[in-house]
C-alpha positions in Angstrom: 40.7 142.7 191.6 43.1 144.2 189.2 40.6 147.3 189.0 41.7 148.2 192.6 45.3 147.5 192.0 45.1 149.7 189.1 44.5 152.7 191.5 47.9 152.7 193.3 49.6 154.9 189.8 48.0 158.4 191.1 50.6 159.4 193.4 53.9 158.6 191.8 52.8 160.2 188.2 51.6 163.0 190.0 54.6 164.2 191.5 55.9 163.6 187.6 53.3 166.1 186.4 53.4 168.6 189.2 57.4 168.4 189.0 56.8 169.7 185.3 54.7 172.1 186.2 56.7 173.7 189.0 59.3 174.0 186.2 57.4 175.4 183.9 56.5 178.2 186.2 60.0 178.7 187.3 60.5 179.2 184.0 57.6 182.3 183.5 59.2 184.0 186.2 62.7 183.9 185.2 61.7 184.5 181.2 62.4 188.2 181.0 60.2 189.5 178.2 61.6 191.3 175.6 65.6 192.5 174.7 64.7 191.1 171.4 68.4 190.4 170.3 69.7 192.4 173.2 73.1 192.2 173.8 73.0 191.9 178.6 76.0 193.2 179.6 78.0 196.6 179.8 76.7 199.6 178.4 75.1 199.5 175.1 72.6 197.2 174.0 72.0 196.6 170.1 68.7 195.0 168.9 67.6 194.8 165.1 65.8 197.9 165.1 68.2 200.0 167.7 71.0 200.9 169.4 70.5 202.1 173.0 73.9 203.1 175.6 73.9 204.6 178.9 76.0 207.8 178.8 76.8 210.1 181.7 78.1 213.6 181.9 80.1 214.6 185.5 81.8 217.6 184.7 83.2 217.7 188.0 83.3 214.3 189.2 80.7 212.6 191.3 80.3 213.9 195.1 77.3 215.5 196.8 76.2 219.3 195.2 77.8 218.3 192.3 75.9 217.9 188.8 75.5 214.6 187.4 73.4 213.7 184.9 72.8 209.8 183.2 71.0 209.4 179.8 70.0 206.8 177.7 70.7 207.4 174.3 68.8 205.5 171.8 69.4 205.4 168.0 67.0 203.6 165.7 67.0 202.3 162.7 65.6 204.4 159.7 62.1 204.3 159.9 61.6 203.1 162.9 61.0 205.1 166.5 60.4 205.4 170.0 57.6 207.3 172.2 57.4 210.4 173.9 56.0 210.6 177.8 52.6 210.5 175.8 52.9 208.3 173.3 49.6 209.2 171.6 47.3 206.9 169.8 49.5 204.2 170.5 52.7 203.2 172.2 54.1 203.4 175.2 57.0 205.7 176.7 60.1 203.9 177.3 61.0 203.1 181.1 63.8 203.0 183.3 64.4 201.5 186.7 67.1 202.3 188.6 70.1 200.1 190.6 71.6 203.7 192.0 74.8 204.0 194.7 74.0 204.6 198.0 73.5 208.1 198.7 72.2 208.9 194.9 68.7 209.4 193.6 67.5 209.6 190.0 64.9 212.1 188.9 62.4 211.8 185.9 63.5 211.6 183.2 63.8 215.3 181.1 61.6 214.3 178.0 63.5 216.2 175.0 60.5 217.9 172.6 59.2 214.8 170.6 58.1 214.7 166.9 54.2 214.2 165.6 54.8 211.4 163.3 51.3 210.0 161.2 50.4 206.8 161.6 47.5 206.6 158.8 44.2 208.2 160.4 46.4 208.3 163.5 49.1 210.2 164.6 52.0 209.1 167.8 54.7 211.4 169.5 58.0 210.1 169.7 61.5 209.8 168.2 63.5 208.7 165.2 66.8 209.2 164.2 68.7 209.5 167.8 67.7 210.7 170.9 69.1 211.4 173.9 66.8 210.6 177.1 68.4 212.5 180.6 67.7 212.4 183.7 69.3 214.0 186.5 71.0 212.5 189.8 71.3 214.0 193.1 74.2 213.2 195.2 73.2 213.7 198.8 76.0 214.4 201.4 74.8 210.7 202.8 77.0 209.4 199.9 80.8 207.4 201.0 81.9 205.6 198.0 84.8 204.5 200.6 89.0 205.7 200.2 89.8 203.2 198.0 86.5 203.6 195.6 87.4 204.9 192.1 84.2 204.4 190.3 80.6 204.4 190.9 78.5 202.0 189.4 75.3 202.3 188.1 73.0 199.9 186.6 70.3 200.7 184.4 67.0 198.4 183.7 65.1 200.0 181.0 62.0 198.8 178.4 61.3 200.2 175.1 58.6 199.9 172.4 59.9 200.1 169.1 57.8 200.6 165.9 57.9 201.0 162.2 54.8 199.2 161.0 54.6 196.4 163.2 56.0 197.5 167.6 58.3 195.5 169.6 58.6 195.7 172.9 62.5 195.6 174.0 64.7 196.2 177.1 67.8 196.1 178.2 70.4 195.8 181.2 72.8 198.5 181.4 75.8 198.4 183.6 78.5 202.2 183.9 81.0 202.8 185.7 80.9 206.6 186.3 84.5 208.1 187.9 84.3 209.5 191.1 87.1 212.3 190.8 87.5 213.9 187.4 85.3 214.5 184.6 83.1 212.6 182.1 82.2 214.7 179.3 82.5 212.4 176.5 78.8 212.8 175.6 78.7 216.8 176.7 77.4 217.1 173.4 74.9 215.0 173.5 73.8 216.6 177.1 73.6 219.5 175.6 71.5 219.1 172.8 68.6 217.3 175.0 68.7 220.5 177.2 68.1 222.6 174.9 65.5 220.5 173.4 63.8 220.2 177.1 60.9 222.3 177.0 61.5 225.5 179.2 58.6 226.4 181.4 56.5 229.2 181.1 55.7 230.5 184.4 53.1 233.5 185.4 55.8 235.5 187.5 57.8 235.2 183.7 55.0 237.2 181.9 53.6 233.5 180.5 49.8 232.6 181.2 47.1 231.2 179.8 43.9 228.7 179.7 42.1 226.1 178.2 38.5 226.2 177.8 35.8 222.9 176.3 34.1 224.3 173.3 31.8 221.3 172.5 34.0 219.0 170.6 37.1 220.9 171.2 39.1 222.7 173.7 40.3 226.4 172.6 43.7 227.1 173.7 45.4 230.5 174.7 49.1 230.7 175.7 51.4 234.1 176.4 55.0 234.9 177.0 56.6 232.6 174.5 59.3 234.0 173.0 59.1 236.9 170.9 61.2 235.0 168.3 58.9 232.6 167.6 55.8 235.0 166.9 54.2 234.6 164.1 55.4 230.8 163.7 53.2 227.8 163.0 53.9 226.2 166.5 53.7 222.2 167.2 50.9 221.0 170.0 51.8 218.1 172.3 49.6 217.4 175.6 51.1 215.4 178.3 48.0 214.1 178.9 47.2 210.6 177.4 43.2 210.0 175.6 42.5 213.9 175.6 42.6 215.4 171.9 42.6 213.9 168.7 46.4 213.6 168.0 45.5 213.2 164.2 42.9 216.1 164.4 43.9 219.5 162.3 44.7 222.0 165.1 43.3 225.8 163.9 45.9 228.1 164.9 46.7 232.1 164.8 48.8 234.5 166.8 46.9 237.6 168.4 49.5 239.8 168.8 52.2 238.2 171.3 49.3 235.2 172.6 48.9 232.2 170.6 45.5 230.7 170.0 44.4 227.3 168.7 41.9 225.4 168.2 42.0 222.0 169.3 39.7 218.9 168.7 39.2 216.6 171.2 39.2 212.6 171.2 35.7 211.1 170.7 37.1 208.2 173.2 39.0 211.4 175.7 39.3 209.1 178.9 41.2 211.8 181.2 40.5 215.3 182.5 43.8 217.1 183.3 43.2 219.8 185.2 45.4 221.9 184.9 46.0 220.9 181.7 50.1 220.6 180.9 51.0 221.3 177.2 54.0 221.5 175.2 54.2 224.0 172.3 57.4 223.5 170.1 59.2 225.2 166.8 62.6 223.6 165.5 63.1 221.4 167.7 62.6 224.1 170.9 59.8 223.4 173.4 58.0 225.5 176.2 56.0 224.1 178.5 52.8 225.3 180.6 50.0 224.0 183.0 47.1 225.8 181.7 43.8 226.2 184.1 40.4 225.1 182.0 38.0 227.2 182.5 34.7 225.8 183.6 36.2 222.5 184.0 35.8 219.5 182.1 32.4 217.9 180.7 31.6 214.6 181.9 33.4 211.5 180.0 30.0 210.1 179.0 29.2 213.3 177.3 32.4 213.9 175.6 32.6 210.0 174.4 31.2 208.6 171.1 32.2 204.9 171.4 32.5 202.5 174.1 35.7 202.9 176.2 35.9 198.8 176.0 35.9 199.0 172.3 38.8 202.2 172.6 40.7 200.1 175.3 40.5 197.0 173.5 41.9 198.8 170.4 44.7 200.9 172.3 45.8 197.5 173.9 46.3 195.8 170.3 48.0 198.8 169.3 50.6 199.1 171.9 52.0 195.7 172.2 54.3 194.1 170.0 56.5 190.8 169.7 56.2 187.4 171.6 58.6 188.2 174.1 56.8 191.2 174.6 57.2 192.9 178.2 54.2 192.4 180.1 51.2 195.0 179.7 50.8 197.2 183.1 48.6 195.1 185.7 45.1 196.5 186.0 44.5 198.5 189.2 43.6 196.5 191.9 40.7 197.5 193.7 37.5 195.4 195.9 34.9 194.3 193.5 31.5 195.9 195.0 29.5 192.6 196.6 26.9 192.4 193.8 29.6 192.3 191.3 31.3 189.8 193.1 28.4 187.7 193.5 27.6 188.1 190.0 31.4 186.7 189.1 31.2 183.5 191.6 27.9 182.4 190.3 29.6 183.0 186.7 32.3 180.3 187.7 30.3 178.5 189.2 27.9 177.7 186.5 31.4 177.6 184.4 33.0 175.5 186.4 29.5 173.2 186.3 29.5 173.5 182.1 33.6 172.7 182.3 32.6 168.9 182.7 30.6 168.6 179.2 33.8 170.4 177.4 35.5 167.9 175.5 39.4 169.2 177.5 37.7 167.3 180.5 36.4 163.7 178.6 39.7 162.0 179.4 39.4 162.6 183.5 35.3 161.0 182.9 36.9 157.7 181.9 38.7 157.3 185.3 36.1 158.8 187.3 33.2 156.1 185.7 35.7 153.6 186.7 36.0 154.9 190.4 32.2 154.6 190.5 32.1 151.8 189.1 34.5 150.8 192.1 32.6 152.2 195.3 28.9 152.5 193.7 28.0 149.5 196.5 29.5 151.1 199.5 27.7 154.6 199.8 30.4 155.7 202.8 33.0 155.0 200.2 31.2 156.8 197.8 31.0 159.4 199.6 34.5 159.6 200.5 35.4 159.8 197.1 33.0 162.2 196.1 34.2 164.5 199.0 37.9 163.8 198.0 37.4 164.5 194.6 35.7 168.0 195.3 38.8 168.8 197.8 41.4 167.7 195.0 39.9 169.7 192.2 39.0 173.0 194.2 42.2 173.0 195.8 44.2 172.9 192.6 42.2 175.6 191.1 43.1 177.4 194.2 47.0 176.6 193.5 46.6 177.1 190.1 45.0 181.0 190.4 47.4 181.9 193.1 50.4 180.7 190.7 48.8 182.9 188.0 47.9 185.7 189.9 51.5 185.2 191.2 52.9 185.6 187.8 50.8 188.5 187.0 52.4 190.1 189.7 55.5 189.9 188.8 55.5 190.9 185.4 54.3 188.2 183.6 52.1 188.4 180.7 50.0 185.3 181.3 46.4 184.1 181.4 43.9 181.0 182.0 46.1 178.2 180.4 49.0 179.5 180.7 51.2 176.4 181.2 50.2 174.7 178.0 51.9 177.3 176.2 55.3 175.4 177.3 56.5 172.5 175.4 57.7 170.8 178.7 54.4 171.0 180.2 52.8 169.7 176.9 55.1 166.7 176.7 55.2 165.9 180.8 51.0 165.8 180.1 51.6 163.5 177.1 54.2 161.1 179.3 51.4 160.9 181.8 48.6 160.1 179.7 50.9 157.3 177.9 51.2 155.4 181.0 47.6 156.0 182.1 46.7 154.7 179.0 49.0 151.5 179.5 48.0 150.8 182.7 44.5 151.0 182.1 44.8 148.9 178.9 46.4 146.1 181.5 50.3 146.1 180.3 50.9 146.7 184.2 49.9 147.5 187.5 50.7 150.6 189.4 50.8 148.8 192.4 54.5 147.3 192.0 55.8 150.8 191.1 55.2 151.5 194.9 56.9 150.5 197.9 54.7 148.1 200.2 54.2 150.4 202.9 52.7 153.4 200.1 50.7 150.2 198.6 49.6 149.5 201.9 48.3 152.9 203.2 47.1 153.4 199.4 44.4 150.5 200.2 43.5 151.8 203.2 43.1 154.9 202.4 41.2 154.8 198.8 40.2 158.1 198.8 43.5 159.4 198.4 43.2 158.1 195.0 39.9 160.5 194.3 41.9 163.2 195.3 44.5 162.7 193.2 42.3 162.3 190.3 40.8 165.4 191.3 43.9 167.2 190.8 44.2 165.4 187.5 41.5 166.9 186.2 42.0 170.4 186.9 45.7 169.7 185.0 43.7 168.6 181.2 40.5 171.0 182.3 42.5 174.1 182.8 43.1 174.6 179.3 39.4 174.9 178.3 37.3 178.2 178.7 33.2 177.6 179.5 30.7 179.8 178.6 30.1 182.2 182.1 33.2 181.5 183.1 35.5 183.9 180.8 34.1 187.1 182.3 34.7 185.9 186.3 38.0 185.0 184.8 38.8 188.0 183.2 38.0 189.9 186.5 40.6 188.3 188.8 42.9 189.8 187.7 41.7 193.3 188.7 40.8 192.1 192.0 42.4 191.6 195.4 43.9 188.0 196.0 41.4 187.1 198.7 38.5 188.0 196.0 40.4 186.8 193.3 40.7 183.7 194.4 37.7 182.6 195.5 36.4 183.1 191.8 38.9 180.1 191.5 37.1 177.9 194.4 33.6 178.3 193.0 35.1 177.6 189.3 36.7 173.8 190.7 32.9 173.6 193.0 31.2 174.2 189.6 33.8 171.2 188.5 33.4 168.6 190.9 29.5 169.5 191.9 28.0 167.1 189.7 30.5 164.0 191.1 29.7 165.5 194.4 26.2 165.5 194.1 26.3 161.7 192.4 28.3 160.5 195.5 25.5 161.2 197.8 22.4 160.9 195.9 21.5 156.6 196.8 19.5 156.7 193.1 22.4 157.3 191.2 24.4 154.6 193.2 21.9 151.8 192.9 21.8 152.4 188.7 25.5 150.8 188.4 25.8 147.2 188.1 27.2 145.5 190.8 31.1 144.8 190.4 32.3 142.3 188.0 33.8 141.5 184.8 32.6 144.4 183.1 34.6 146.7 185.3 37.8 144.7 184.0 36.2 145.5 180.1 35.4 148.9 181.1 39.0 150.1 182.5 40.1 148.3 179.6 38.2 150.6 177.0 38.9 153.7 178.8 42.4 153.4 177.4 41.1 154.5 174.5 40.3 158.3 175.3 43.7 158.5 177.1 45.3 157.4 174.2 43.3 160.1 172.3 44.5 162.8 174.3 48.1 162.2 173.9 47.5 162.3 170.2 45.6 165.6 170.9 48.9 166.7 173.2 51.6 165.6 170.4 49.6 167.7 167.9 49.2 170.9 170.4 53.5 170.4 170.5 54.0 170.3 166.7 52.2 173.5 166.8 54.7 175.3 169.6 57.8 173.1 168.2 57.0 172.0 164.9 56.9 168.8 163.3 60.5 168.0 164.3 59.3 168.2 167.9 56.2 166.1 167.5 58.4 163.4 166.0 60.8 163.7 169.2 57.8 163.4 171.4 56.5 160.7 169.6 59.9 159.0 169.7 60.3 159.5 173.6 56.6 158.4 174.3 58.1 154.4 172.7 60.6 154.6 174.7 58.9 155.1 177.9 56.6 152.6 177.0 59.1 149.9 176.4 60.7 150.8 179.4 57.4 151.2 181.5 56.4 147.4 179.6 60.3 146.2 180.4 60.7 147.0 184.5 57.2 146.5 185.4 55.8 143.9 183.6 58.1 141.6 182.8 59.4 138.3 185.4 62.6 136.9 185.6 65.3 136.5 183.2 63.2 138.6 181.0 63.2 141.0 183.3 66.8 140.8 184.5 68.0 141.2 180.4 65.4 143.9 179.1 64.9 146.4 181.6 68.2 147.8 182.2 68.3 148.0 177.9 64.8 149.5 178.0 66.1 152.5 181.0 69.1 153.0 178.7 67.3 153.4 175.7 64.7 155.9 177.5 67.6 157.9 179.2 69.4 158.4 175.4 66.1 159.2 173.5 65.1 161.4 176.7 68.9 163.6 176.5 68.6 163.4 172.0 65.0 164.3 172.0 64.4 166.7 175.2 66.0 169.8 173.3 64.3 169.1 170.0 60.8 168.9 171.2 61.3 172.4 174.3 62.4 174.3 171.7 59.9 176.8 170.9 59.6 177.4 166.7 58.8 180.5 165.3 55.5 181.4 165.1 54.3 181.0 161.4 53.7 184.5 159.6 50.0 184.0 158.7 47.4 182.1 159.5 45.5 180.9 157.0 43.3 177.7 157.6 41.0 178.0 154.4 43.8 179.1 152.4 42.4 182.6 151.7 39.7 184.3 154.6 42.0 184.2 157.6 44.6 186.2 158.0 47.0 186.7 160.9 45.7 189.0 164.0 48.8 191.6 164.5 49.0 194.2 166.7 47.0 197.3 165.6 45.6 195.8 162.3 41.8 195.6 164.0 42.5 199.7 164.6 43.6 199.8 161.1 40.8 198.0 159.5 38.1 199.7 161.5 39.3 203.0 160.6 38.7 202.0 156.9 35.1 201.1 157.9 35.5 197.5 157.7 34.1 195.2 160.5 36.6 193.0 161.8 35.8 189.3 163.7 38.8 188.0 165.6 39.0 184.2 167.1 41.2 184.0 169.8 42.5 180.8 169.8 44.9 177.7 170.7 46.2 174.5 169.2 45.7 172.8 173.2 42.0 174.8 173.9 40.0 171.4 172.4 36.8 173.9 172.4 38.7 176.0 170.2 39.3 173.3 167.7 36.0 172.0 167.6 34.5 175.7 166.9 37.1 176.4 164.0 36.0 172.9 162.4 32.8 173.6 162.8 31.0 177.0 163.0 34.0 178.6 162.1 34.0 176.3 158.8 30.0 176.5 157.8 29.8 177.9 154.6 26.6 179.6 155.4 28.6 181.7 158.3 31.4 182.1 156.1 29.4 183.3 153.0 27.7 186.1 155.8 31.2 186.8 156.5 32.0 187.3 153.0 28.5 190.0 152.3 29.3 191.8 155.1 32.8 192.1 153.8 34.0 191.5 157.7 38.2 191.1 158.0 38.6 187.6 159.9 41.4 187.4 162.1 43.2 184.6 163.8 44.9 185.4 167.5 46.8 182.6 167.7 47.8 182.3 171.5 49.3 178.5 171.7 52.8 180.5 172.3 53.4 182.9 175.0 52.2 186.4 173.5 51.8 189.0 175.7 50.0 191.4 172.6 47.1 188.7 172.6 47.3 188.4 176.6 46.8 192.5 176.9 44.0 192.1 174.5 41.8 189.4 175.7 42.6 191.6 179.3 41.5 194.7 177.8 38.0 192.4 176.9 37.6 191.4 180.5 39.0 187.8 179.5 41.7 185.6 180.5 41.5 182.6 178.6 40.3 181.2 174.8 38.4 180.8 173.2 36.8 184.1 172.5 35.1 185.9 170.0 35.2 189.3 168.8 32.4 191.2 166.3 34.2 194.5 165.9 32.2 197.1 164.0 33.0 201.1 163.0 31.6 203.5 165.9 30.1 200.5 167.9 31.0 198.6 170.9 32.6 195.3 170.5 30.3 192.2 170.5 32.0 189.3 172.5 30.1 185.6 171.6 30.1 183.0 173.8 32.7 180.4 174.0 30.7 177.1 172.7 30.2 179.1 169.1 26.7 178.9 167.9 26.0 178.8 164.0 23.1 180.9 164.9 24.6 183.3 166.8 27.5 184.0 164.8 25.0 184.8 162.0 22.5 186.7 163.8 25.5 189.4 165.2 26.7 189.3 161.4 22.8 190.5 160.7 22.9 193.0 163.3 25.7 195.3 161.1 
């Protein structure tokens, strides 16, 4: 029959798809996040909001003994800044990595004093204006820059978060040749400025002591042998410590006679317990530094906290982020999930995985699978085959798939749980495939004369290479879509060790396939399908139809990432390939011989005139806005904002390509009951729109324990964050709205 024929197209558009995907993950890893603007070569690097060079001071050349010291000096824009080694209620301190000479080691870096600088009920420590960032080298006596060497070379790697308002996350490449006989002092100046602005260490042998004792909601600090020339002064309070005080608190402070005394409130969310405790107390721009003991130690988190840490973490994470080529957040610590927790996860993705097959992402792949059993559902070791195929194709691509994103991670890359539908190559390469799926089940061709007789051969007798095949189909349009169960075991991987980590993937593709599994060996199930016959021919024929929907679904998710330009393109590639597709492998003779090589050409041109029109990613749309009024735009730190204000804050995390998403926003998300609770409860509604690469929504949803969209997010003042479950609910939504 034609119906068996029809199964031979698997393995040739599957190397297509897989092709695509391989590039698009080649493409992850080389994308380096951020240098917004930067400028890749030499020395300085100019962005929009700063300037940053890499500057060296050798007064005596470079050799071993001899000082050396390299800096990054950064100047920003007016009104904008940089952070301090603790950043304080938001941010994150600028990084360097080193490419050093051989023989050479870089210290830490020698953190001038920073600045408090307000941020409305919030305060950060940093840097405006321009600052100088040193750190010092040490030339060992291992170090032969060879006779003829008259430079050393030193390369520079280094990521900054820059903020006014909104934060951008930038970096650079910095390349400086440093002489190795004579001196650099161009910057001396500079050097010398960010020494003196180093804090200078109080030590006990120096006369300088002091402690740190928890007074309930505060610590009270005592510090002697500062300088006597600063007694009396209203001194400046910076703890190295991250998540300790309140930076925005008032600080109580006095002088008893040469010790200085304060009186310092601590964080309702304080997350660390520095003991000692370093501090850094500052007057015009002059620092000391000292490691104070606490006496009595630290209270317990639990008993110092007010709120949840997830709700503090989830808030810190939108705050710190910025931009969407943002560098990627820092990778959770990776430690063994305790076996009930584990357990706990796999049945989660499992019963995901299980729930993945009524999502609508997944309706496309049930159209060829009720033709396959339509196919074997008389010959139960067939059917079986199939079944067992189909479970090996789908697990072991959520296998491949959860290594490549656990891969990523790794590296550096900000990326979650549908990650490759955020590229416009993958988008289109999916669309291409379901085009021709569509025209082959419709009848315009057979598969089989797109393969070589031998492939064709083994092909029929080996059917169940078909099964898997379509197994790894599915996980390619299923991947997208988040179940209900499933986010949490998601979200966990990626704190987990690979071996863990990815068996969460295996039971999430068992959940997947179980039900066809289970079909394939259960005789009742076989014995309901008519017998083969014409109505399998009708059958594949309708089953066009929801491929055909899913490529307009796919065309839409592009005009989304590339705008409507890029739709058209796709749209205009998609008749191409189908005349071509209809021209080589459907046509007969003369036909044949005239049209095809026209149809090829006209596919090659449109594919080279519309292939940079529909990758290239457009710019993400300032606001959001779908009822013209309610949403607004999620951006980083504007949940922290509104919170603080006292307002409760609902944020939808969301995706043109996540179908579950779509259906939710047209639907609960659209109910003018849930909307009009929305409006009495005077909650913000914000839309996290993830269908680009953002790596400020990725450390969010991380920060939540997810990985993937949809979710949603009840925020409320002084509570812990209410996350709903992916298939929306009218009722839920309204009964968490009742709850504030």
């Amino acid at each position: 029959m034609s119906f068996i024929r029809s199964q031979h197209w698997l393995p040739t558009l599957l190397f297509v798809a897989a092709g695509a995907l391989s590039a698009s993950a080649s493409a992850q890893i080389q994308l380096k996040a951020g240098g917004l603007g930067a400028s890749m070569a030499g020395s300085t690097v100019t962005t929009p909001h700063v300037q940053a060079e890499l500057v060296a001071q050798a007064p005596d050349g470079v050799g071993p003994g001899k000082p050396l010291w390299l800096g990054l000096s950064i100047t920003h824009q007016p009104q904008w800044h940089t952070y301090w080694k603790n950043p304080g209620d938001s941010g994150l301190p600028t990084q360097m990595q080193w490419k050093l000479p051989e023989g050479i080691d870089a210290g830490e870096i020698a953190w001038p004093v920073p600045r408090k600088i307000p941020l409305g009920t919030l305060a950060n420590f940093g840097y405006e204006g321009t600052v100088l960032l040193p750190v010092p080298m040490t030339v060992a006596s291992t170090f032969h820059p060879g006779p003829l060497a008259k430079d050393a070379t030193f390369e520079l790697q280094a990521s900054w978060l820059v903020c006014r308002k909104e934060c951008i996350p930038e970096e650079g490449t910095f390349t400086l040749q440093v002489p190795i006989q004579g001196t650099t002092a161009l910057h001396s100046a500079a050097f010398d400025a960010a020494a003196k602005a180093h804090p200078a260490e109080l030590s006990a042998d120096a006369g300088g002591k002091g402690s740190v004792k928890v007074d309930g909601d505060a610590i009270h600090v005592r510090v002697a042998g500062l300088p006597s020339a600063i007694m009396g002064r209203t001194l400046s309070f910076f703890p190295e410590t991250e998540a300790v005080i309140e930076t925005a608190g008032e600080i109580t402070q006095q002088w008893d006679g040469d010790v200085w005394t304060a009186r310092v409130p601590l964080s309702p969310h304080r997350s660390e317990s520095p003991e000692p405790m370093p501090v850094v107390l500052a007057s015009e721009g002059r620092g000391w530094r000292a490691e104070l003991p606490v006496e009595g130690g630290w209270p317990k988190i639990a008993d110092a906290a007010g709120v949840s840490p997830a709700l503090e973490a989830a808030l810190r994470a939108n705050a710190q982020l910025g931009g969407p080529d943002a560098a990627a957040p820092a990778p959770s610590a990776i430690s063994a999930a305790p076996p009930g927790v584990w357990l706990a996860a796999l049945l989660g993705a499992l019963i995901g995985g299980l729930i993945l097959n009524l999502m609508p992402c997944v309706f496309p792949v049930l159209a060829i699978k009720v033709v396959g059993f339509a196919q074997h559902a008389q010959d139960r070791r067939a059917h079986r085959a199939s079944g067992l195929a189909y479970a090996a194709g789908v697990i072991l691509s959520f296998l491949a798939l959860g290594a490549l994103m656990l891969g990523l991670r790794a590296a550096g890359e900000a990326v979650g749980w549908g990650f490759q539908l955020q590229s416009p190559g993958v988008v289109a390469a999916l669309a291409a495939l379901f085009t021709i799926i569509a025209l082959n089940l419709s009848g315009i061709f057979e598969f089989g004369s797109m393969l070589p007789s031998s492939v064709a051969g083994m092909q029929a007798k080996n059917p169940v290479a078909n099964s898997f095949l379509t197994g790894i189909l599915a996980v390619a349009v299923a991947s997208p879509c988040t179940a209900p169960f499933m986010g949490a075991s998601l979200g966990l991987t990626s704190s987990l060790p690979p071996l863990q980590a990815l068996s969460i993937f295996a039971a999430l593709g068992l959940g997947l396939a179980l039900p066809y599994l289970l079909a394939s060996w259960i005789p009742a199930i076989a014995r309901a399908i008519p017998r083969p016959g014409a109505w399998m021919d009708t059958l594949r024929r309708l089953m066009a139809f929801p491929m055909l929907a899913t490529v307009v679904w796919l065309v839409w998710v592009l005009g989304q990432q590339s705008g409507i330009n890029g739709a058209a393109a796709l749209l205009g590639l998609l008749v191409a390939l189908s005349m071509a597709v209809w021209a080589v492998f459907s046509l007969r003779g003369r036909s044949r011989m005239v049209l095809a090589p026209i149809s090829v050409i006209v596919l090659a041109v449109s594919a080279w005139t519309f292939a940079p029109r529909i990758t290239q990613m457009q710019a993400a749309p300032a606001a959001i806005a779908s009822d013209g009024s309610a949403w607004r735009a999620w951006e980083s730190g504007l949940p922290e904002q509104l919170l603080s204000q006292g307002q409760p804050v609902f944020v939808d995390f969301t995706a043109a390509w996540c179908v579950t998403c779509q259906y939710n926003k047209s639907t609960t998300l659209a109910d003018t009951a849930v909307m009009k609770d929305f409006k009495d409860k005077n909650v913000a509604l914000l839309r996290a729109d993830w269908t680009r690469r953002d790596p400020r929504i990725t450390s969010a949803l991380r920060a939540l324990g997810r990985s993937g969209v949809p979710v949603y997010v009840l925020y409320a003042p002084g509570r812990q964050p209410v996350v709903l479950t992916e298939l929306l609910g009218k009722s839920e939504v309204r009964s968490a709205l009742a709850a504030l």
